[in-house]
C-alpha positions in Angstrom: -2.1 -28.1 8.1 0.1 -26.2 10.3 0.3 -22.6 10.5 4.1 -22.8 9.3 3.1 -25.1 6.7 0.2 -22.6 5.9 3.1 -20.1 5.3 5.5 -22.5 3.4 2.4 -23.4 0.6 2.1 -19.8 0.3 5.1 -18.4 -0.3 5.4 -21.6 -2.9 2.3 -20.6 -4.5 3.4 -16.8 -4.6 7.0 -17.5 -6.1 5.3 -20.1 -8.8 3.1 -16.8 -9.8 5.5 -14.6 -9.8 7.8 -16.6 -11.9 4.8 -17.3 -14.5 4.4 -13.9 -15.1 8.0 -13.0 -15.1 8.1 -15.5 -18.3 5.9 -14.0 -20.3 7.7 -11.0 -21.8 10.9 -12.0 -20.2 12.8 -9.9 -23.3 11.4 -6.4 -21.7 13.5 -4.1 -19.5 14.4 -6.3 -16.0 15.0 -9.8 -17.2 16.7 -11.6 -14.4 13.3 -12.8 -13.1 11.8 -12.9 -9.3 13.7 -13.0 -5.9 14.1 -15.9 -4.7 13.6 -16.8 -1.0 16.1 -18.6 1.0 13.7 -20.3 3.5 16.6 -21.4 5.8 17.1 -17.9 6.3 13.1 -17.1 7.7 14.7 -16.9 10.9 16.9 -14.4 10.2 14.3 -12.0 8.4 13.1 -9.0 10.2 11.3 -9.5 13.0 10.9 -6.0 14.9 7.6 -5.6 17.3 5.7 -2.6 17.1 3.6 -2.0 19.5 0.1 -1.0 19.2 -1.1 2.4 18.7 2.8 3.4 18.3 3.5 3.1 15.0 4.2 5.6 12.5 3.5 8.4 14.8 -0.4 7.3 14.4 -2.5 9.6 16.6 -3.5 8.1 20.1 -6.7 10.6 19.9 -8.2 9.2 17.0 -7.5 6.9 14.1 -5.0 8.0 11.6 -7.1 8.6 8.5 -4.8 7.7 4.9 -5.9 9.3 1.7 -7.0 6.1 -0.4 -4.9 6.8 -4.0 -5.7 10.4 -2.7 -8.7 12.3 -2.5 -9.6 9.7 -5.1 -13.8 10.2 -4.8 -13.3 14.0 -5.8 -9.9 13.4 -8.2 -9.0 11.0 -10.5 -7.3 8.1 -8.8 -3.3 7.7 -8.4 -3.2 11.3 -10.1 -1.0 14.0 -8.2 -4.3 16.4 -8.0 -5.5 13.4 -6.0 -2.6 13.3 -3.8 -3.0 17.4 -3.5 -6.0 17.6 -2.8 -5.8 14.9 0.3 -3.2 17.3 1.8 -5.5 19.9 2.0 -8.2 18.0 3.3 -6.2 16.8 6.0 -5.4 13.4 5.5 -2.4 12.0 7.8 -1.1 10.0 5.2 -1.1 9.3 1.7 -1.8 5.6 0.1 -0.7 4.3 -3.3 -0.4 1.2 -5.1 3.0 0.6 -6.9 3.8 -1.5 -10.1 7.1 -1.5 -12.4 7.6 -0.2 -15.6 9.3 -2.7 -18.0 12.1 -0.1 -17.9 12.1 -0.3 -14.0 10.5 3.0 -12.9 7.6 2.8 -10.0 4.4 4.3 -10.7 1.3 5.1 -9.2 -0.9 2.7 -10.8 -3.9 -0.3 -9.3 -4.5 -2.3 -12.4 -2.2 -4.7 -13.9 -3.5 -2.9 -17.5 -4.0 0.7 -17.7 -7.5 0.3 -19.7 -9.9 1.3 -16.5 -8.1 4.6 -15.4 -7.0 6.1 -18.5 -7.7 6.4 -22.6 -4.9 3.6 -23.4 -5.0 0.3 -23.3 -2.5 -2.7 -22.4 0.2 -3.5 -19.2 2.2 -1.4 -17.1 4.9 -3.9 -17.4 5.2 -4.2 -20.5 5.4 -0.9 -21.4 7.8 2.1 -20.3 7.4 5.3 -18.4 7.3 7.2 -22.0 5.0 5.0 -23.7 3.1 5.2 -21.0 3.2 8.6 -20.2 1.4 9.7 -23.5 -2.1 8.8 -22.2 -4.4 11.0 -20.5 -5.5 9.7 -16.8 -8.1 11.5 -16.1 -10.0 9.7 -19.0 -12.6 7.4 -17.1 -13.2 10.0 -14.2 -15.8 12.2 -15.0 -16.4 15.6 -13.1 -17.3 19.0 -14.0 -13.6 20.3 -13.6 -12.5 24.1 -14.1 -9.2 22.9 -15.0 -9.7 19.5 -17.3 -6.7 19.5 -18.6 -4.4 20.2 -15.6 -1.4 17.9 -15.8 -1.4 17.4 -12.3 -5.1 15.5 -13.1 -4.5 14.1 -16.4 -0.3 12.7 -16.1 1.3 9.0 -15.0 2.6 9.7 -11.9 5.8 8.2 -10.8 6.6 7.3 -7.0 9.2 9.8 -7.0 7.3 12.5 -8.2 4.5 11.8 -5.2 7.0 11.5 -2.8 8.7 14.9 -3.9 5.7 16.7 -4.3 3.8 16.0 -1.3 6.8 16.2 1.0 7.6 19.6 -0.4 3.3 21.1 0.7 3.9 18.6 4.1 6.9 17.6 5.3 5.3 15.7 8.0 3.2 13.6 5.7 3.5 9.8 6.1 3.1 7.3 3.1 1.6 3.5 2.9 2.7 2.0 -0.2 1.4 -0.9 -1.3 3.3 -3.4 -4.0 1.2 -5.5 -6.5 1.3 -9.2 -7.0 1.7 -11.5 -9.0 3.8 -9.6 -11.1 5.7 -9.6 -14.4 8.9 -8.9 -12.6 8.7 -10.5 -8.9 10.6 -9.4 -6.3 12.4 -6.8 -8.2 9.5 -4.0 -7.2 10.2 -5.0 -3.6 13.8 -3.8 -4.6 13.0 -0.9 -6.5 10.8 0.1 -3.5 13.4 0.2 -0.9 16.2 2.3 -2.9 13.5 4.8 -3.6 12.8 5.1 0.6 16.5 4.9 1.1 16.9 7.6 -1.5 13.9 9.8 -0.1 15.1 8.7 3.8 12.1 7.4 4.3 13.0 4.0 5.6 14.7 5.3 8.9 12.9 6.1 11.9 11.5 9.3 12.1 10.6 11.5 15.5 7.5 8.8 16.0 10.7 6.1 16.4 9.6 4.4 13.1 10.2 5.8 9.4 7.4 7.8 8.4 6.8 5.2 5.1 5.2 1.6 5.8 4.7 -1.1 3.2 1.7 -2.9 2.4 0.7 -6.7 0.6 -1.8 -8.8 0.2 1.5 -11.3 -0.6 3.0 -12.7 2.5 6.2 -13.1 -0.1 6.4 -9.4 -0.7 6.0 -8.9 2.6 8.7 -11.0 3.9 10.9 -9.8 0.8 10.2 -6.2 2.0 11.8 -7.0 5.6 14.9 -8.4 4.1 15.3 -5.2 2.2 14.4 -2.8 4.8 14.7 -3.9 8.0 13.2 -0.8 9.5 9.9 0.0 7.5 6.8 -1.5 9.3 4.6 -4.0 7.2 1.3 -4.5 6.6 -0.1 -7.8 5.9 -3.3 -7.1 3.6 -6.2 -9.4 3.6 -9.8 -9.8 2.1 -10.2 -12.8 4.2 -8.4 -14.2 7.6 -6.3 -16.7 7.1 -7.3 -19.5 9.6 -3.5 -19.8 11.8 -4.2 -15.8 12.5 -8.0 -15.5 13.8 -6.7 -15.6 17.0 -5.1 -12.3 16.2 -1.3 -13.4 15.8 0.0 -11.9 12.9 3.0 -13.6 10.5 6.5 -12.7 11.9 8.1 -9.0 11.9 4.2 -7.7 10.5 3.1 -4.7 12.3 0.0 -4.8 11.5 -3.1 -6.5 10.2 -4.8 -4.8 7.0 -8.8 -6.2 6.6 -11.1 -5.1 4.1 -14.2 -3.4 6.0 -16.1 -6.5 5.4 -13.7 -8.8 7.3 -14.2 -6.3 10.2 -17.9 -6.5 10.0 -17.6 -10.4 9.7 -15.3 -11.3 12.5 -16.5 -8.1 15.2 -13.9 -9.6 17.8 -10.8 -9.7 15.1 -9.8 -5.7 16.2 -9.1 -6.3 19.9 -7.4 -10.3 19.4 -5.6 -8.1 17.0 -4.9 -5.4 20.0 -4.4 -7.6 22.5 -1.5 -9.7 20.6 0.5 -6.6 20.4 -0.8 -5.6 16.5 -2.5 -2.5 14.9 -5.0 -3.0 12.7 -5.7 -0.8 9.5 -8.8 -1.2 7.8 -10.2 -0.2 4.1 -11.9 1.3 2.8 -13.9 3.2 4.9 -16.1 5.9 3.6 -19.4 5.4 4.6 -20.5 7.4 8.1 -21.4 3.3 9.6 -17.7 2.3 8.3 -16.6 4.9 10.4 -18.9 4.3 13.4 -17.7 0.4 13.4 -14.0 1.3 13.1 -14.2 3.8 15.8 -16.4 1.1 18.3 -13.9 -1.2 17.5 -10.8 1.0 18.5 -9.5 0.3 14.7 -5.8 2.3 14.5 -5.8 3.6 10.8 -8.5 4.1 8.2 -8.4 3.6 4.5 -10.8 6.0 2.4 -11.4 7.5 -0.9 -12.8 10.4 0.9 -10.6 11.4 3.6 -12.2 14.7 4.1 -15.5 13.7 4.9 -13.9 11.0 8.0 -12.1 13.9 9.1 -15.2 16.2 9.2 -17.2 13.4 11.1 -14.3 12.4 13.6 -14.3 16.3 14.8 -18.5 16.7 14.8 
């Protein structure tokens, strides 16, 4: 198989996923059902180059370090404390997955069911932002808190709440968002996504050249989808394994950058600089181990992932 018919079979496979979970509780909220994409039009998709170790205003010094859900080791996950407490430990930028309400608001939430991270149970997208806002998420995370019931640790948070908030302590602050897949409502977060960085100007280069927002996938649809939408916001191209047409370090069209699990680094030691030398970055998670560090810094790795950005800032500047 070809690498472009590598690329075809997946976005197939990612559209046929996307549409079975659209069906499922097509009577909720969105109900038109997943983007579609026009592969005679691939050509004309965004294909900007980025060149390495100039995107995003990413430090040349050192490794940009990005707050993992935030402070997420010492906060509960995806909660605004988290997101606080990662400004004041430093972190360059703040990382968050993204998933649709079924009355199409974005929040910050991993899981396709909201069972692990708080005391309710059941899908974020087949609920909405007030039937989900009555649980407490702070529920599974246990720490000897002064405050347990700040609602700053125990509230939903919404994309436009983390984007207000943490621009107001640091306007300077730089976001990876990362969109879900398969999901109930395909392309439609993609969409949702871009108006919120248009609304927030996020999606229009900054004083680094690029916007200060990038998005991320581990689908090569959402990714694509994303260029169409916002022709300026760098990609990343998640991945817990390397897809055999890119171990030579090519990345798929318009993507500025490769984003490997730790593991895939350790596994393929070369991967970094084929990356490099193809005109990529390379942003690895998640890295919170002092040997994670060590390897990503050997390797000449651009941005690190971690649940504890506080400690990799305090061992990049020992």
């Amino acid at each position: 198989m070809t690498a472009d018919a590598l690329v075809r079979w997946l976005l197939h496979v990612e559209a046929i996923e996307d549409l079975a979970e659209a069906g499922q509780h097509s009577w909720r909220g969105i109900t038109d059902g997943p983007v579609q994409i026009d592969e005679n039009n691939v050509d004309r998709m965004h294909a900007v180059s980025i060149s390495t170790r100039n995107n995003g205003g990413v430090s040349t010094s050192r490794p940009e370090v990005v707050a993992h859900r935030g402070s997420s080791h010492l906060e509960p996950e995806h909660t605004l404390a988290a997101y606080l407490r990662a400004i004041d430990d430093g972190a360059d930028a703040l990382e968050c997955d993204v998933r649709l309400t079924s009355d199409g608001t974005l929040v910050c939430v991993h899981d396709r069911r909201i069972d692990r991270t708080s005391h309710g149970s059941g899908s974020v997208s087949g609920r909405d932002i007030d039937e989900l806002s009555e649980h407490d998420y702070s529920y599974r995370f246990w720490h000897d808190f002064e405050e347990p019931d700040n609602p700053e640790r125990t509230q939903l948070l919404t994309l436009e709440r983390l984007l207000t908030t943490a621009l107001e302590k640091n306007p300077d602050i730089r976001f990876a968002i990362e969109t879900k897949h398969p999901v109930r409502y395909g392309g439609y977060i993609e969409r949702e996504l871009a108006d919120v960085l248009t609304q927030f100007s996020l999606d229009t280069p900054g004083s680094g050249g690029v916007p200060p927002a990038r998005m991320m996938s581990f689908s090569w649809l959402a990714v694509r989808r994303m260029q169409r939408l916002a022709p300026h916001v760098p990609t990343v191209f998640l991945m817990d394994r390397i897809w055999w047409p890119y171990r030579d370090g090519s990345l798929p069209p318009g993507v500025a950058a490769a984003g490997p699990s730790i593991d895939v680094v350790r596994r393929h030691p070369n991967y970094v600089q084929r990356v490099h030398a193809a005109g990529g970055q390379v942003h690895v998670w998640t890295v919170d181990e002092k040997d994670d560090l060590d390897l990503c810094q050997e390797q000449g790795v651009d941005v690190m992932i971690s649940n504890r950005p506080g400690r990799l800032l305090e061992w990049l500047d020992d």
